[in-house]
C-alpha positions as CSV (number, residue, x, y, z in Angstrom):
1,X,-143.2,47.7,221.2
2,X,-142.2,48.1,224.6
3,X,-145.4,49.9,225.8
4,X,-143.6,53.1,227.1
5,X,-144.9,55.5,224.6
6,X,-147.7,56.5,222.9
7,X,-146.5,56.5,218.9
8,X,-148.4,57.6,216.2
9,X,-148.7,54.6,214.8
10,X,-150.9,53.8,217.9
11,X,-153.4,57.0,217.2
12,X,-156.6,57.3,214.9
13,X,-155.5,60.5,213.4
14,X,-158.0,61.8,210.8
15,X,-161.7,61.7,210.4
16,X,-161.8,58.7,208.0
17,X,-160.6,56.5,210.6
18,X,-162.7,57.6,213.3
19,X,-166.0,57.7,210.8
20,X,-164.8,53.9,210.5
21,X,-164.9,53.3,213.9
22,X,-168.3,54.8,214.1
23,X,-169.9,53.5,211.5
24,X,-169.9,49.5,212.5
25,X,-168.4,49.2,216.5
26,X,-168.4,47.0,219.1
27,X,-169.9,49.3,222.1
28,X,-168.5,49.3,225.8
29,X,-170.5,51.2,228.1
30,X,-170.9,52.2,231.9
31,X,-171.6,55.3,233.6
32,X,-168.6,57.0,232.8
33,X,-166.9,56.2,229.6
34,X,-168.1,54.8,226.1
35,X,-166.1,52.7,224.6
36,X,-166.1,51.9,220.2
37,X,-163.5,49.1,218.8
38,X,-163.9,47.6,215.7
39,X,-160.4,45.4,214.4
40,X,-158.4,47.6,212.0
41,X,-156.4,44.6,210.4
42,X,-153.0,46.1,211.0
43,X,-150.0,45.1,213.7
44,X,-151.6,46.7,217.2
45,X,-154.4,48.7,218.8
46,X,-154.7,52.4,217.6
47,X,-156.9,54.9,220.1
48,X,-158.9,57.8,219.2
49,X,-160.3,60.5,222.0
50,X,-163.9,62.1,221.6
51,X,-164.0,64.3,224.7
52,X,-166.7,66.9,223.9
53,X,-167.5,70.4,226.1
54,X,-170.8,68.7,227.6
55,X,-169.0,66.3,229.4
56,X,-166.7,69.5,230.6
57,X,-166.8,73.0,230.1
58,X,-163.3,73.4,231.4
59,X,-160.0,72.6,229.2
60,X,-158.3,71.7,232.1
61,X,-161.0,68.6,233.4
62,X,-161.2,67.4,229.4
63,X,-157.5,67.4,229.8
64,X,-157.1,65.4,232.6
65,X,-160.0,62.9,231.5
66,X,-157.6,62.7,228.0
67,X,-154.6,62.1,230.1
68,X,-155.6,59.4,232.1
69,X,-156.9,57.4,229.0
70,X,-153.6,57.8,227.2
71,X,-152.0,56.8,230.5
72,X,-154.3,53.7,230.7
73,X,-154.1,52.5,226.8
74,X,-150.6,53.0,227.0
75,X,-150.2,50.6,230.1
76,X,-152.7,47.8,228.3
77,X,-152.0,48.8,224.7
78,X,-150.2,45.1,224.4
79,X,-152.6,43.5,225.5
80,X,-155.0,44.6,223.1
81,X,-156.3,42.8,219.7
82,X,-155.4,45.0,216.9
83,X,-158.4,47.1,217.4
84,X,-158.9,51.1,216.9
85,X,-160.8,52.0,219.6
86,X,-162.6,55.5,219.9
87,X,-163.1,56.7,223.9
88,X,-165.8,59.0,224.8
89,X,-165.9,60.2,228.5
90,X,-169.6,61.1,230.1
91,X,-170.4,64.0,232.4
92,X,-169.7,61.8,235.6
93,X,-166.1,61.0,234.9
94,X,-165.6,64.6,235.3
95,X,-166.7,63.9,239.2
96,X,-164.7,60.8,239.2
97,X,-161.5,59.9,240.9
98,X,-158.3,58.9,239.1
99,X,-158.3,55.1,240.4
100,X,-162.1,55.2,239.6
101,X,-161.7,56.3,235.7
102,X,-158.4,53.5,235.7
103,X,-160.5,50.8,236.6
104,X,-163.4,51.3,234.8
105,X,-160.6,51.8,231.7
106,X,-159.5,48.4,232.6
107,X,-162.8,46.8,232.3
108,X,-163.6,48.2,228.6
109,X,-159.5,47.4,227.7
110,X,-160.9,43.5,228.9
111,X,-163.9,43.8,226.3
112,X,-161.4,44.5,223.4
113,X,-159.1,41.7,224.5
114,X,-156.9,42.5,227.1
């Protein structure tokens, strides 16, 4: 994988693999994302968004919160252990700065092995 594309093959795509996620996970935290893996026994890391209305009523910030996690995976997605992880954003990364949410991206991406 060259790492310039998000594939399918790299999303959770249906609720069975998120409920798996969910069910036994390995939790990353901080003030403004939550971070689930648990290793999904296949070739790479696959990533799953849970971006609800609390942390934004606007489309347009959940978007751009969705964005730069897909952005950030992307970039780090090789470094990964073959892990599915599911991101959740809080109500303060809606407040955050782009270079803020990226770093704090890159910390959890070091808790799941890159």
């Amino acid at each position: 994988m060259t790492g310039t594309r998000f594939p399918r093959q790299a999303r959770l795509l249906n609720g069975a693999q998120f409920r798996r996620v969910f069910e036994q996970a390995e939790r990353s935290a901080d003030r403004f994302f939550t971070v689930l893996g648990r290793p999904n026994g296949e070739a790479s890391a696959r990533l799953g968004l849970a971006i609800s209305k609390k942390v934004d009523k606007r489309a347009v910030g959940r978007n751009r919160i969705k964005r730069l996690v897909r952005e950030s995976f992307r970039q780090h997605r090789q470094d990964l252990s073959a892990v599915d992880l599911v991101v959740m954003a809080r109500p303060a990364a809606t407040r955050a700065d782009n270079e803020t949410l990226l770093k704090a991206l890159e910390r959890h991406w070091r808790t799941f092995g890159a």
